[in-house]
N, C-alpha and C positions, 0 to 999 in steps of 0.2 A: 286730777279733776276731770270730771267727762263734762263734753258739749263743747270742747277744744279741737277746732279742727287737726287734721294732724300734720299738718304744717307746723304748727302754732306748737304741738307737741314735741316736734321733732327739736324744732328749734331750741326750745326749752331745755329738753335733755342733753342736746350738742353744750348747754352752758350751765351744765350740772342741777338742773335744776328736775328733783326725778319726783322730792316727794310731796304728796296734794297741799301740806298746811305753807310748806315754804313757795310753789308755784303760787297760792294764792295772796299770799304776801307782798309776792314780787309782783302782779299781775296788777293787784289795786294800789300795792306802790304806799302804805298807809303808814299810821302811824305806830305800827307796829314793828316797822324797820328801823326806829330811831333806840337810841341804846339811853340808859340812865347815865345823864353828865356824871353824878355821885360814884360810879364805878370809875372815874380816868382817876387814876395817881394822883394825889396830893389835893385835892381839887377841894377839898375844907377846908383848907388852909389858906388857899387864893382867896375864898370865897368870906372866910374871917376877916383877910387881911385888907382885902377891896370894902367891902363893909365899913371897916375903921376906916378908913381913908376917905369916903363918902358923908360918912357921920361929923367928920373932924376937918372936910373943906380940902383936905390936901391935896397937892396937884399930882395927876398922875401921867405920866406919859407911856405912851402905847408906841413902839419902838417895833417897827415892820420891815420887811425884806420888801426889795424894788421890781420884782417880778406881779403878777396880776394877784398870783394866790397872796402875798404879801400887802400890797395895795390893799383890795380889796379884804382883808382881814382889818387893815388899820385903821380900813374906816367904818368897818361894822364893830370893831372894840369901841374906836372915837365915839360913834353916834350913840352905839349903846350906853356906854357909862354916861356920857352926857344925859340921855334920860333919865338914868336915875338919880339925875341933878350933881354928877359929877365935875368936877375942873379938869378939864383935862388936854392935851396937848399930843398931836401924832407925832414921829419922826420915822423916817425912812432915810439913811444914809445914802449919801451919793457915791454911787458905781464905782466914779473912775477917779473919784479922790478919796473918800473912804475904804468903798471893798466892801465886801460880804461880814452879814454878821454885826453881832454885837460888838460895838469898839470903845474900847474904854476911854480915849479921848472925848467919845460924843455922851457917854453916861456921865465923866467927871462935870461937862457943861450942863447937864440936862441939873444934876445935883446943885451947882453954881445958881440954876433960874429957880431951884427950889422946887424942884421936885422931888418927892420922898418917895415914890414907889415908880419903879416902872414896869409893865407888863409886855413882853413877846410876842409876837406873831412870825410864826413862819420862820422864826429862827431862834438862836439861843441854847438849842439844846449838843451842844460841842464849846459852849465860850465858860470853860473851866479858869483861865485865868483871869479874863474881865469879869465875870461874877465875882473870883474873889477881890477884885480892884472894888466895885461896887461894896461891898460887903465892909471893908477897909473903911471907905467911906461913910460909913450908915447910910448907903441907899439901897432899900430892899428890892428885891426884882423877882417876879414873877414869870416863867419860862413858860409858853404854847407854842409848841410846836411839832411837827410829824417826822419828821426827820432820823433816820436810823441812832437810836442813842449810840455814845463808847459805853465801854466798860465803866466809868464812872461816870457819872452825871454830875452838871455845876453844881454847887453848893447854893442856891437859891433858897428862896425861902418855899417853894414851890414850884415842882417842875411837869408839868403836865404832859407826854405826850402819849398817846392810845402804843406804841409802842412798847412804853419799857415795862407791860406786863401784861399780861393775860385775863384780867380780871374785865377788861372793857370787850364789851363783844365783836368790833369793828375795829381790826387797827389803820385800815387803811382810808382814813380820814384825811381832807387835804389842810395846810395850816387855817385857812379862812375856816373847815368847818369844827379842826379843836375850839378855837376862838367862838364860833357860833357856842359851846355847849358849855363853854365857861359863863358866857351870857344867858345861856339857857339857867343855869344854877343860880346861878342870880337872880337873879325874872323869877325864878319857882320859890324862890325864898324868899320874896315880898309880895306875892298872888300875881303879879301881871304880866307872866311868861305868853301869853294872847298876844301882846304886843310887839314881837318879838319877828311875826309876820313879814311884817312888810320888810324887814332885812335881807330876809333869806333870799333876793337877787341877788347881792351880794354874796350867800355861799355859793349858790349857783354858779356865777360867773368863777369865781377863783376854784372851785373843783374841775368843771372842762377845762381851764385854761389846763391848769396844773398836770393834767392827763392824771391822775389816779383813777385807782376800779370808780366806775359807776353801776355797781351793785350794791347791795346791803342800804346799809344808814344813807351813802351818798346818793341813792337813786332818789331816795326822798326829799332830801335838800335840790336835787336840778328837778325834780316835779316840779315840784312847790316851788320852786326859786324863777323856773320860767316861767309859770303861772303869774307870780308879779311881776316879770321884766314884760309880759307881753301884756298883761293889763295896764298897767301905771310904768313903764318906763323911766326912768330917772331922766333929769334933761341932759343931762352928758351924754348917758349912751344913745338918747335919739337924735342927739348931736353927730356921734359918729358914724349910728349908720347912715344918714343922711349925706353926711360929707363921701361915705363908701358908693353913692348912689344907690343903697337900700332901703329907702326910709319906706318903703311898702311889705308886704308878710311878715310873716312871724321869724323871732327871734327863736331859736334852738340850737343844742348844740355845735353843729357844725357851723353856724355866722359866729359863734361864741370864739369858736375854735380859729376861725379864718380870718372874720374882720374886726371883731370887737379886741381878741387877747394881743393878735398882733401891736395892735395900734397903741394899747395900753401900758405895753410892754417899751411900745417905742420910746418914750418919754425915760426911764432908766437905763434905756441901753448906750443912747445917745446924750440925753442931759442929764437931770432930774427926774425923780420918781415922782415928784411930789406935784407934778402940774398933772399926773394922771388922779393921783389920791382927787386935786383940784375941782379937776372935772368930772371925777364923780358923788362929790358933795354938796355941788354949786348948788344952789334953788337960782342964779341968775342966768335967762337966757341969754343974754349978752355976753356972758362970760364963756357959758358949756359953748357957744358959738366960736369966741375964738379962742379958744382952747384946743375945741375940735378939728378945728385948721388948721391947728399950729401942729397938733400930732395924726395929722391925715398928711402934708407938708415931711414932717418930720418919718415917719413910715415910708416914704417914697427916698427920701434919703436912704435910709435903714437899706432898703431892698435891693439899692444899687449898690451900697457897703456888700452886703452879703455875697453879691457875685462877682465883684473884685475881688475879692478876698480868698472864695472858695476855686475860683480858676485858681492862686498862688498855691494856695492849702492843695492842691489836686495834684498841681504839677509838683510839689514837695514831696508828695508820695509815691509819683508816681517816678521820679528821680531815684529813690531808694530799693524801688521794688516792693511789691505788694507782700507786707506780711500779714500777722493774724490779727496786730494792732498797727490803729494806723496814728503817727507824733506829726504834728506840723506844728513850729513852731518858730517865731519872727519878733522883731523891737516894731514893728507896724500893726501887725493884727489887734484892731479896736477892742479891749477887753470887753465892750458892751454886748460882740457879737459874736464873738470866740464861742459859746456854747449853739449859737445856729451854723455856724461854719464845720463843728463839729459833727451836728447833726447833719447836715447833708452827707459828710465824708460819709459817715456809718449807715447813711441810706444808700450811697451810691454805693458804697463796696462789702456793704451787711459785713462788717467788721466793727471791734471797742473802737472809739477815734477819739485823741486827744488833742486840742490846739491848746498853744500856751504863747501869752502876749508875755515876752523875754526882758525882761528890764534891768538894770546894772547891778543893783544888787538881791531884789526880789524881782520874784517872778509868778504869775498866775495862769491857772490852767481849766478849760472848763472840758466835760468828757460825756461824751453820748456812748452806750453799749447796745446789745443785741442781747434775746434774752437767756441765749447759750453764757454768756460772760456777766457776774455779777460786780458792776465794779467800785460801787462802795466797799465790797467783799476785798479787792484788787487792793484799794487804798488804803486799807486797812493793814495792810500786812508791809505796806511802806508807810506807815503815819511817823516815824523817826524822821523823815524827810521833810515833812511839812512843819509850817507855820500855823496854818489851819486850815482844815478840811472840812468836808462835806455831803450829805446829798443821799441818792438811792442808789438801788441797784443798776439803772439803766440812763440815770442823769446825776452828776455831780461835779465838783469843783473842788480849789485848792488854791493856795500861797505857799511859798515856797521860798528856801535861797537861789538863786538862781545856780550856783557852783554845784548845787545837787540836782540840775535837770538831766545829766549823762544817766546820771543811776539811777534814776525812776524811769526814764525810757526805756534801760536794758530790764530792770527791776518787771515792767510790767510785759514788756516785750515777751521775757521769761515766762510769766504768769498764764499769758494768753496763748503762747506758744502749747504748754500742756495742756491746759483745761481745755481748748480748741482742738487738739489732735483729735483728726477723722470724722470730724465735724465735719458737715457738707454746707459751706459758708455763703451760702443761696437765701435769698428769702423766700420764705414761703407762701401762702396762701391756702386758708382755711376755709374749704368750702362744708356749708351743711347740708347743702340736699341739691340731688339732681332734679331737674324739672325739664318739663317743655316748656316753652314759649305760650303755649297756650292756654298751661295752669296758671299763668299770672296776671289774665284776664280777669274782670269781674273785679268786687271786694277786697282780694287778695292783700291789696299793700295796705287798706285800710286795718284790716286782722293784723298785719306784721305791728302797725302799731300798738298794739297791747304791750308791746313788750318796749316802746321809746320810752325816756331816750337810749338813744345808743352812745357807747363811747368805748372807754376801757374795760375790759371785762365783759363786756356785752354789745360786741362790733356789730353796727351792719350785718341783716344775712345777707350768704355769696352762696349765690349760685353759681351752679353748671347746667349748661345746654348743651347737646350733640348732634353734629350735623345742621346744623345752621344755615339757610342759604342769603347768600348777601345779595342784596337786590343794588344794592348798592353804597360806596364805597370815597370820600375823598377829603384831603387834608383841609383844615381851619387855623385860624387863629393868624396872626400877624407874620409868624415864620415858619406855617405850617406846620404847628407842633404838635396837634392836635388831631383827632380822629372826628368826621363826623360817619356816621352806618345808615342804613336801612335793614332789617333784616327780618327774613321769613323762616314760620316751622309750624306746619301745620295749619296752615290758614293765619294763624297769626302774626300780625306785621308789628314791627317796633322800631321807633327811632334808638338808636343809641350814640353816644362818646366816650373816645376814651380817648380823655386826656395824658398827654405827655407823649403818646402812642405811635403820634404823624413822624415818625420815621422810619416804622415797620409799613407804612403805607406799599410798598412794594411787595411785600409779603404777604398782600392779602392773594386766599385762593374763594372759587365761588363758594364752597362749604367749610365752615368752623367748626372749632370746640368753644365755647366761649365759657370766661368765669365776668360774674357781673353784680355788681348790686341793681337793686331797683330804687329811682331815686324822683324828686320833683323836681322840674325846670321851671322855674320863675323867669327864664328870659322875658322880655315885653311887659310885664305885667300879665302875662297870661301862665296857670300852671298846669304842666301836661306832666306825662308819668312818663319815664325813660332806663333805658338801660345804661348804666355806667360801668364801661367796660375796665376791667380790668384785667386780663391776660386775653391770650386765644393762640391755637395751636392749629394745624390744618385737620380738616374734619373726614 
C-alpha cells in the first residue's frame, strides 16, 4: 500500500506482512479476517444436533474449563443458546476437587438432572474415555475446543476444533472464540447472526487472557470485542476495575492482560470458577460489587501464594543445579497455582519448567516452555505415563500416578537435554527499527496505532536508541525495584521506566544503548507518552 509512513511499513514487514491486499486487511482489521464457521470440522452436525435440542425444550449444559478462555466461553455459549430460547445450564468443574477437563463423574450427574446434550468449551478434545462413558449412557456431547488433538479424537457426536484439519483458514483460535463461531452458525442459520454483537467482549476478553496469535480472525474479535467492553462494559468487569483502582481510561489489552484475566482467574485457582462465570453475567450491581471484592480480596491472596511458593520452587532448582529443564515438585504446592509458579521459573531461567503438586497416589503437574522447547510435542512421546494430559506447545498440564513422576522427570530431562543442545538459553529481544529519540516526536505513537492491538504474534514495537544521554537517573517503587530516567538525544527529552530494572541502578553510565517500547502513563488521571525501558547496555 503507498501513503504508509515507513515506519508503519517497516513494522508491517518485521510481522510478515509484505503483500498490499493482506496489509490492508490487517490495517482495517474488517470483516474479511473472520473465516466461514461451516469450514471447522463437524460443525453441521453440532448445528443439527443443537437445533433439535432447541426445538424439543431439552436441557443442554455447556461444560467449561476454569481458566478466563473457559469462563468466558461458558458464558457466551450460556447466553447465547439462551437467546435462541434455549434451557440451558453452565458447568465449570472445580480445580482442586475435580481437576481438568471433562470428568465422567460430573457428566454421569449432569445426565441424572436430565440433561441430554452437553457442549465443550475449551476442553474435551483429549477425554476419549469419558465421552465414551457419556456415549454408554445416551448423553450426547458436543466437543469446542482449541487444544492440540491426539491421534484419535473422542468419539462425540461432534468435535470441533480449528485444529484437527486444514480446511479452516485460522487454526489458531482461542477456546472462547471456537465457541463464538459455533454461535455464529447458528445465528446465520435463523437470520439473526447481528445479534451476536454485543457478545464479542467476551471473545475479546478470553483470547488476551489466553495469550494466542492476535493476528488473522482473532485480531477481529479483540477489535470488535473492545469496542464493546469500552462502550457498554458489563457490570462485573467495571466492577473489577474499579476495585483495581481503574475505573477511568480505556479498557485494552494490556488491563485485560494484567488486571481483568488475573483476577478472573483468581476465583479457579483458589475456590471456584463459577463466582467469576457469576460475575460476569450478573445484570445486579449489588452482586458484580461483592463479588468483585471478594476476587480483588481473593487476588491478593493468589499473589502472596505465588511468591511463597516460587522462592521454594527456586530454591529446588537451584539445590539440583541448573539443567535444560527445570522439575519442582512438593505435597504443598497449591495445584491452583503450579502453572504461574511455573511460569516464572521459565521466565527467570528461559528454560521448560515443570511443578507438580505430589499427592499419595496421583499426582498433577502444570508446565511452562520457551519457544525453542515444544512441550505438548515433550508430553506426547511420554503420554503412556499419564492419566490425562494436555495443552500447547509452550503451556500445558497433566495427571499422573504418582510412582511414575521419576520417569517423566528423567524422560523429559532426556528430551530437553537434546533438543536444547547449543541453544543459547538467554532470552531475547526483538527489536524492529533503530530510531532517534527525536523520530518519535510528533504523531508517531498515534501512526503505531494502526496496527493495535498488540499482543501475541503482533508484540509491541521495540525500539533501539544509541548513545543516549541520561540527564537523569533513580530508583522507585516500595523496594526500589524500579527504574525512573530522564533521557536526552538530540534535543529530545523523555521520561522513561523500567520496571524490574532498580537493581541495575549502579550500572547506569551517562550514555546508553537503550531498547524500549513507547507506551501511555495514566498515573493521576493524566496521560503522557513514555518510554518503557526494557534492556540498556553502556553507549
Amino acid at each position: 500500500m503507498t501513503g504508509l509512513p515507513p515506519l508503519v511499513v517497516q513494522l508491517l514487514y518485521n510481522r510478515g506482512l509484505t503483500e498490499p491486499t493482506r496489509i490492508e486487511a490487517f490495517l482495517m482489521g474488517d470483516a474479511r479476517l473472520s473465516g466461514d464457521p461451516f469450514l471447522l470440522p463437524d460443525i453441521r452436525q453440532a448445528v443439527a444436533r443443537i437445533y433439535q435440542a432447541l426445538l424439543s425444550g431439552e436441557t443442554i449444559a455447556v461444560y467449561g474449563d476454569f481458566d478466563v478462555d473457559g469462563i468466558t466461553g461458558t458464558a457466551l455459549l450460556t447466553e447465547g443458546l439462551t437467546r435462541l430460547g434455549g434451557k440451558v445450564i453452565p458447568y465449570i468443574p472445580h480445580r482442586l476437587t475435580e481437576g481438568y477437563g471433562l470428568k465422567a463423574a460430573a457428566l454421569e450427574s449432569l445426565y441424572q438432572q436430565g440433561v441430554g446434550l452437553v457442549v465443550t468449551v475449551d476442553c474435551g478434545i483429549t477425554a476419549l474415555n469419558q465421552v465414551k462413558k457419556a456415549n454408554r449412557l445416551g448423553l450426547d456431547v458436543i466437543i469446542t475446543d482449541h487444544h492440540t488433538p491426539l491421534e484419535e479424537v473422542p468419539p462425540a457426536l461432534a468435535v470441533i476444533d480449528p485444529k484437527r484439519e486444514a480446511r479452516y483458514p485460522f487454526p489458531d483460535l482461542a477456546g472462547v472464540g471456537v465457541a463464538y463461531k459455533l454461535l455464529q452458525a447458528l445465528f446465520r442459520g435463523v437470520g439473526r447472526e447481528a445479534q451476536l454483537e454485543g457478545l464479542l467482549d467476551l471473545v475479546a476478553l478470553g483470547t488476551v487472557a489466553d495469550m494466542v496469535s492476535v493476528l488473522g480472525e482473532n485480531r477481529l474479535f479483540v477489535r470488535q470485542g473492545l469496542a464493546v467492553l469500552n462502550a457498554a462494559p458489563r457490570l462485573g468487569i467495571r466492577e473489577l476495575m474499579t476495585q483495581a483502582g481503574l475505573n477511568n481510561g480505556t479498557i485494552d489489552p494490556g488491563r485485560i492482560s494484567w488486571v481483568i484475566a488475573p483476577r478472573l482467574n483468581t476465583a479457579g485457582r483458589l475456590e471456584h470458577a463459577m463466582t467469576s462465570y457469576r460475575l460476569l453475567t450478573t445484570d445486579s450491581p449489588e452482586e458484580a460489587h461483592e463479588l468483585g471484592l471478594w476476587l480483588e480480596q481473593k487476588n491478593t491472596e493468589r499473589q502472596n501464594l505465588t511468591a511463597r511458593f516460587v522462592d521454594r520452587a527456586r530454591e529446588q532448582v537451584m539445590a539440583r543445579g541448573l539443567t535444560p529443564l527445570l522439575v519442582a515438585s512438593d505435597e504443598e504446592y497449591p495445584s491452583g497455582i503450579a502453572g504461574l509458579v511455573a511460569n516464572r521459573l521459565s521466565e527467570e531461567f528461559y528454560r521448560p519448567a515443570v511443578v507438580v503438586k505430589v499427592g499419595e497416589t496421583m499426582s498433577g503437574g502444570s508446565c511452562r516452555s520457551i519457544p525453542e522447547f515444544n512441550m505438548i510435542a515433550a508430553l506426547n512421546q511420554c503420554r503412556h505415563l499419564f492419566a490425562q494430559y494436555g495443552g500447547h506447545a509452550q503451556a500445558a498440564g497433566f495427571t499422573m500416578p504418582t510412582r511414575h513422576l521419576p520417569q517423566l522427570a528423567e524422560s523429559l530431562l532426556e528430551l530437553a537435554t537434546t533438543q536444547l543442545a547449543g541453544v543459547d538459553l538467554r532470552p531475547r529481544l526483538d527489536i524492529d527499527v533503530v530510531v532517534s529519540l527525536r523520530d518519535l516526536v510528533g504523531d508517531t505513537f498515534q501512526v503505531m496505532q494502526q496496527l493495535s492491538p498488540f499482543g501475541e504474534g503482533n508484540p509491541l514495537p521495540t525500539f533501539l536508541s544509541r548513545g543516549v544521554e541520561v540527564v537523569d537517573c533513580r530508583a522507585m517503587g516500595d523496594n526500589s525495584e524500579h527504574l525512573r530516567l530522564k533521557l536526552k538525544q538530540n534535543g529530545a527529552v523523555w521520561s522513561a521506566v523500567g520496571f524490574g530494572l532498580g537493581h541495575y541502578l549502579a550500572e547506569m553510565t551517562p550514555r546508553l544503548d537503550i531498547v524500549f517500547n513507547l507506551e501511555i502513563d495514566a498515573w493521576g488521571g493524566r496521560e503522557t507518552l513514555r518510554l518503557n525501558l526494557l534492556d540498556f547496555a553502556k553507549g
